[in-house]
C-alpha positions as CSV (number, residue, x, y, z in Angstrom):
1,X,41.9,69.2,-117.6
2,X,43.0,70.3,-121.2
3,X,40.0,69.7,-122.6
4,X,38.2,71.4,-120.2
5,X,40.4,73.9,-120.7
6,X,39.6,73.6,-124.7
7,X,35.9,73.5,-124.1
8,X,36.0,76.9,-121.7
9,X,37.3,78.5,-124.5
10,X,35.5,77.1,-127.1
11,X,32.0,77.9,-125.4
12,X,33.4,81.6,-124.7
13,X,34.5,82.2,-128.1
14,X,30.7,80.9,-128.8
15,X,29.0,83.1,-126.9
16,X,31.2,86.0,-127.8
17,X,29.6,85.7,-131.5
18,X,26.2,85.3,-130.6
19,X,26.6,88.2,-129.0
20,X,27.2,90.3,-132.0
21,X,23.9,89.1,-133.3
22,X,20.4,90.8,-132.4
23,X,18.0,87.6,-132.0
24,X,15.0,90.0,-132.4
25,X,16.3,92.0,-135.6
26,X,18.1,88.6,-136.6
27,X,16.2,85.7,-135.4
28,X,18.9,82.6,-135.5
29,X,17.1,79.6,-137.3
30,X,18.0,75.9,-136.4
31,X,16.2,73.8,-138.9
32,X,17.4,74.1,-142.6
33,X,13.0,73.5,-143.5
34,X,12.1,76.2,-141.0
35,X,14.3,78.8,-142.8
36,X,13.2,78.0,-146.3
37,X,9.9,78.5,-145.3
38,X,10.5,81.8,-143.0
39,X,8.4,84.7,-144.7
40,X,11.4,87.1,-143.4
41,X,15.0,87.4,-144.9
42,X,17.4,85.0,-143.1
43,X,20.4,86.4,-141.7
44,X,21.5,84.1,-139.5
45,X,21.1,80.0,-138.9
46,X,23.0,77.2,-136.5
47,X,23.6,73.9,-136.9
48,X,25.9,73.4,-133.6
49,X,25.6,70.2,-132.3
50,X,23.3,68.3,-134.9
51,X,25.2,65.1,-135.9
52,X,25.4,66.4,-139.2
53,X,28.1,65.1,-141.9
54,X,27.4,67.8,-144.7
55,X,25.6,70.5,-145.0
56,X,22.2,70.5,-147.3
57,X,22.5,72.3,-150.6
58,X,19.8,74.3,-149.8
59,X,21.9,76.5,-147.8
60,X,23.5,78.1,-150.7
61,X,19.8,79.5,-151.4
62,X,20.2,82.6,-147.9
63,X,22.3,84.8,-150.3
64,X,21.9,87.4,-147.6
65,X,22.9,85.0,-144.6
66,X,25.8,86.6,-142.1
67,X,26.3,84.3,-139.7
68,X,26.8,80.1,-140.0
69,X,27.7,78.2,-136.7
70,X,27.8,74.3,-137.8
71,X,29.9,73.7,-134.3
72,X,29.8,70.2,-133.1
73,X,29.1,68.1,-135.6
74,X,30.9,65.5,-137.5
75,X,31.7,67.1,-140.9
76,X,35.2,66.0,-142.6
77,X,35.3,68.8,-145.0
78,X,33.9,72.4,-145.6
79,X,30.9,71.8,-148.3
80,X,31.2,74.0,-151.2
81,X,27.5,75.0,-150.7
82,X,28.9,77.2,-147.8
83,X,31.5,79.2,-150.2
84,X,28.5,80.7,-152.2
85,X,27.1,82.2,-149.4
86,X,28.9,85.6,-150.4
87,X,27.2,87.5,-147.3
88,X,28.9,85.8,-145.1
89,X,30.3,87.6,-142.2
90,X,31.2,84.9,-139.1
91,X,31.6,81.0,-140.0
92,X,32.0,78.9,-136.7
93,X,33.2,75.1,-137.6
94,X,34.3,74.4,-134.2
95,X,34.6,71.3,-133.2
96,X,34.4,69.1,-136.3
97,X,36.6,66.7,-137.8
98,X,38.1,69.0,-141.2
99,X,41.3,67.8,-142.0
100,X,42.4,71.3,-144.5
101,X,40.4,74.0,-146.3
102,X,39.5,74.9,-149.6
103,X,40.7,77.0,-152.2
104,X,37.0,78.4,-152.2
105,X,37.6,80.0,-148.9
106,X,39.4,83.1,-150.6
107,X,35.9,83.7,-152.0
108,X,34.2,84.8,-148.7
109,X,35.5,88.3,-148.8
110,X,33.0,89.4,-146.3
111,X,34.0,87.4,-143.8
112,X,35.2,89.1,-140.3
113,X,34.8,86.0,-138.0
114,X,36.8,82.6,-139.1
115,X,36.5,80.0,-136.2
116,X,38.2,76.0,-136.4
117,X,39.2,75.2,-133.6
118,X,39.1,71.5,-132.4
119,X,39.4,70.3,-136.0
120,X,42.8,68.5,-137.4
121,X,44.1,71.0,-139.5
122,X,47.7,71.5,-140.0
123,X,48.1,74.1,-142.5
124,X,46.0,77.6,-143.3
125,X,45.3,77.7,-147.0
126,X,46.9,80.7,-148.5
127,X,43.9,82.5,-149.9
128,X,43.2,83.5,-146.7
129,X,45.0,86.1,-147.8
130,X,42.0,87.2,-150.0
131,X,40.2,87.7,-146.9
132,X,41.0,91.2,-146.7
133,X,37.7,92.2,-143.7
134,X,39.0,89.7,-141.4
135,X,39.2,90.8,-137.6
136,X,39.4,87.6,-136.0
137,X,40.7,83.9,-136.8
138,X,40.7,81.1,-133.8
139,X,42.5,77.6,-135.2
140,X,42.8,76.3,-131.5
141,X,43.5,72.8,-130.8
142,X,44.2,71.7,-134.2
143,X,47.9,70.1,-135.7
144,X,49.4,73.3,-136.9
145,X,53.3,72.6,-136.8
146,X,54.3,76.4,-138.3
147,X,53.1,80.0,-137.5
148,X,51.0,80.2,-140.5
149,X,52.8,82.6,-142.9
150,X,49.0,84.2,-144.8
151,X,48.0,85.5,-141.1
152,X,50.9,87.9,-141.7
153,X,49.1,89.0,-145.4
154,X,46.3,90.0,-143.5
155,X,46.8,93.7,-141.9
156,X,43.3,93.7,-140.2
157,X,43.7,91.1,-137.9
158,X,43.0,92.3,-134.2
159,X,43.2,88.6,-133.0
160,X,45.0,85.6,-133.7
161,X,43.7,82.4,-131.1
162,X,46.6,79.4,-132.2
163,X,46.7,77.5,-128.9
164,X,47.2,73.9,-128.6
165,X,48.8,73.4,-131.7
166,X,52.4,71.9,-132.4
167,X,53.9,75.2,-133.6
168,X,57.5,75.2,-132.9
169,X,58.4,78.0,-135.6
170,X,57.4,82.0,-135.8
171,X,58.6,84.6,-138.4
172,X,60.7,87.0,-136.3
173,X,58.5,90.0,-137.2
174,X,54.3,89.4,-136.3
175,X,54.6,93.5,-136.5
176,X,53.3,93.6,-140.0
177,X,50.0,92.5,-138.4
178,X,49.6,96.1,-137.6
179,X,46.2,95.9,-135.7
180,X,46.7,92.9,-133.7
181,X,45.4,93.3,-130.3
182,X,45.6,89.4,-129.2
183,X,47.6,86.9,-129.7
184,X,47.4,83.1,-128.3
185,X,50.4,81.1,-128.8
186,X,50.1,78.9,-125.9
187,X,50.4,74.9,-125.4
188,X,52.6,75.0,-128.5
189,X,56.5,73.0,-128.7
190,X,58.2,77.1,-129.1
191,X,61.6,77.2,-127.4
192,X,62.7,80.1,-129.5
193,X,61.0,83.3,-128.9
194,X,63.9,85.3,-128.8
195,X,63.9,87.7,-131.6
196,X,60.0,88.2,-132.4
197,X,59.2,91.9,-133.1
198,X,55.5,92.5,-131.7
199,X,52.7,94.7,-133.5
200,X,52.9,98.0,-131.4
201,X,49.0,97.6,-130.5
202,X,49.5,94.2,-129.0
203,X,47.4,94.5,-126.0
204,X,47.2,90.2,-124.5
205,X,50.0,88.1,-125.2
206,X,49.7,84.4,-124.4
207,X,52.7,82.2,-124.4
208,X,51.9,79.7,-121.2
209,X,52.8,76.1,-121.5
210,X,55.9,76.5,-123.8
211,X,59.3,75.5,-123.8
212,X,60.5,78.7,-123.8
213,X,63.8,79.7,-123.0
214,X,64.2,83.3,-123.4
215,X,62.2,86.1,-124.3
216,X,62.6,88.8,-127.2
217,X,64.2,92.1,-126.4
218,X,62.1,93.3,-128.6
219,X,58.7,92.3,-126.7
220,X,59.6,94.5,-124.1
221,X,59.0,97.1,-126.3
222,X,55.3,96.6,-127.0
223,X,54.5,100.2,-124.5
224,X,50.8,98.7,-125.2
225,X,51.0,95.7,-124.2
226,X,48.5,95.0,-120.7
227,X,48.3,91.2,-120.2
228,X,51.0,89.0,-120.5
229,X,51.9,85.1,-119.7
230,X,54.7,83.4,-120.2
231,X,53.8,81.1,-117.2
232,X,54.8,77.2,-117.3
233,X,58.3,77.9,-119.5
234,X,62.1,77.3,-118.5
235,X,62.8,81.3,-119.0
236,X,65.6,82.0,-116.7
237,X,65.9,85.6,-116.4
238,X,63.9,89.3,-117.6
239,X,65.8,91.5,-119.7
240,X,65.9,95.0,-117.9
241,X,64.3,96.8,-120.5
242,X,60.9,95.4,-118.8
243,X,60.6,98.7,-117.8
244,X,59.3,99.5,-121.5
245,X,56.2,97.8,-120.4
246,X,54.4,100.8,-119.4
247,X,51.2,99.6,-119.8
248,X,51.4,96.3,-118.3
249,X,48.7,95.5,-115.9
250,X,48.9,91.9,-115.5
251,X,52.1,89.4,-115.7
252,X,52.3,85.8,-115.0
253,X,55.6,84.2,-114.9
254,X,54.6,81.3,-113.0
255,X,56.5,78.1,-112.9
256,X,59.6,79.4,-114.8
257,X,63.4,79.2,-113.3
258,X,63.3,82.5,-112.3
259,X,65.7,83.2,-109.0
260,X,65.2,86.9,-109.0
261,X,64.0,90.1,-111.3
262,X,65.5,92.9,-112.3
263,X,65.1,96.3,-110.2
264,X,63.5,97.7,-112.9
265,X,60.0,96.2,-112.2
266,X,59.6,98.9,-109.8
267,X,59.1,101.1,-112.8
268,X,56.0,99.1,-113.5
269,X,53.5,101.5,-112.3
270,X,50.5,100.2,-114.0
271,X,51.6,96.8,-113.0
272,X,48.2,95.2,-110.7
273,X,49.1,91.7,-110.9
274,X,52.5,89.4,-111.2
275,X,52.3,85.9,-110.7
276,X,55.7,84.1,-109.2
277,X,54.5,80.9,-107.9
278,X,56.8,77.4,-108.8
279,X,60.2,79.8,-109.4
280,X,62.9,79.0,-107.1
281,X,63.2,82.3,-105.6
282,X,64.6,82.7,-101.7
283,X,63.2,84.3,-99.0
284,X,65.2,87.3,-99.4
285,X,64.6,87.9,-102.9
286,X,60.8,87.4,-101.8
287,X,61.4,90.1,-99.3
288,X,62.9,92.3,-101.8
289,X,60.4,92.2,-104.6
290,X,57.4,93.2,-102.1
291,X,59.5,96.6,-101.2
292,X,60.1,97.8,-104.8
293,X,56.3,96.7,-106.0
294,X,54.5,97.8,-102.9
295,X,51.6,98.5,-105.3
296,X,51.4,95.3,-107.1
297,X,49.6,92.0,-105.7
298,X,52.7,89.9,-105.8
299,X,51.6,85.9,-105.8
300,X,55.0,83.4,-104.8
């Protein structure tokens, strides 16, 4: 199930990106021979799922290439060819078998798009931080133990994907990430979540399949905040001040050890969706909850 779970989001982070490109304007090339002898400029050119172990030299020759997808295939380590490639705007090595990255890395300032997931990393190098255009980093399913420290150096960062890792330590304040929209932090060992300040434009919030005890007073302050799932945790109670949440249109706090929640979810106007099911509530408390949410969809 979890790495079906892995591949779901792997393909949809794919498609996602190929999205963004224009296969007329930008025709995507698939054989390295092809592209050398294209009579148009190449922009953009994937490898996914080739068996390849390196990448050819010859790729350092697209000066004006933007996009690189070399998913799927069975490199151990990110070919220096690839850091000369100073266009370079979204680099997919998904599913591959890199154990760290370069120092290089901080030379692709252009880059927006930064996608490893299913590798065996366990630490982000640092000159990341050089990466000043970045929007969007996904290191999913890889051995990441800490919340890596550079993500916080970079303030354009609208979403952070670190799922299925083995982080069990965060820096109490993710707010200097001042544009982050979505964080993933789920299937991780965190049990301590309980003073995290939240960028205020934090809009999805994962947190599912923790070990979570309590929750930050301080996330209940994130008035942008719409999704949010804490599901598959041992969290206990909901601070009051849930009522902050005034945007909050989805909330899943499945399979918790919730017996009951505060009255102050009946502020929750916005609220569409909250998700109860595997809490040990009675029927009363059931009872209750349905009169002061009339307008949410209420799952036990």
């Amino acid at each position: 199930m979890k790495k079906l779970f892995l591949f779901a989001v792997v393909f949809f982070v794919f498609f996602q990106t190929k999205a963004q490109i224009d296969p007329l304007k930008y025709p995507t090339f698939t054989d390295i021979q092809e592209a050398l002898a294209a009579k148009k400029t190449v922009y953009s050119i994937s490898f996914r799922d080739k068996g390849i172990y390196n990448v050819s030299p010859e790729i350092s020759k697209f000066k004006n290439l933007f996009f690189l997808n070399l998913m799927g295939n069975n490199l151990e380590q990110i070919d220096q060819e690839i850091f000369l490639l100073d266009e370079l705007e979204i680099l997919n090595i998904n599913s591959n078998n890199i154990k760290f990255i370069p120092d290089e890395i901080g030379k692709l300032k252009n880059l927006t798009n930064f996608s490893m997931n299913l590798n065996q990393l366990v630490k982000i190098n640092e000159n990341l931080a050089n990466l000043q255009k970045l929007k969007i980093v996904q290191f999913d399913a890889n051995n990441i133990t800490v919340f890596p420290e550079v993500l916080m150096k970079i303030k354009g960062l609208e979403e952070i994907n670190l799922s299925s890792n083995q982080i069990s330590f965060i820096s109490h304040d993710l707010s200097v990430i001042e544009n982050l929209k979505y964080l993933n932090l789920s299937a991780n060992q965190i049990n301590d979540f309980s003073n995290i300040r939240l960028p205020k434009k934090l809009k999805y919030l994962e947190l599912q399949h923790n070990s979570i005890v309590s929750l930050s007073e301080k996330l209940f302050e994130s008035e942008n905040l719409e999704f949010l799932n804490v599901s598959d945790n041992r969290i206990k109670e909901i601070p009051q001040n849930v009522k902050k949440l005034k945007s909050v249109v989805s909330m899943n706090l499945a399979n918790n050890q919730l017996t009951d929640l505060p009255k102050e979810f009946s502020r929750l106007k916005n609220l569409k969706t909250l998700i109860l099911a595997g809490n040990p509530m009675n029927h009363e408390t059931i009872e209750k909850l349905k009169k002061i949410m009339p307008h949410t969809q209420i799952y036990f």
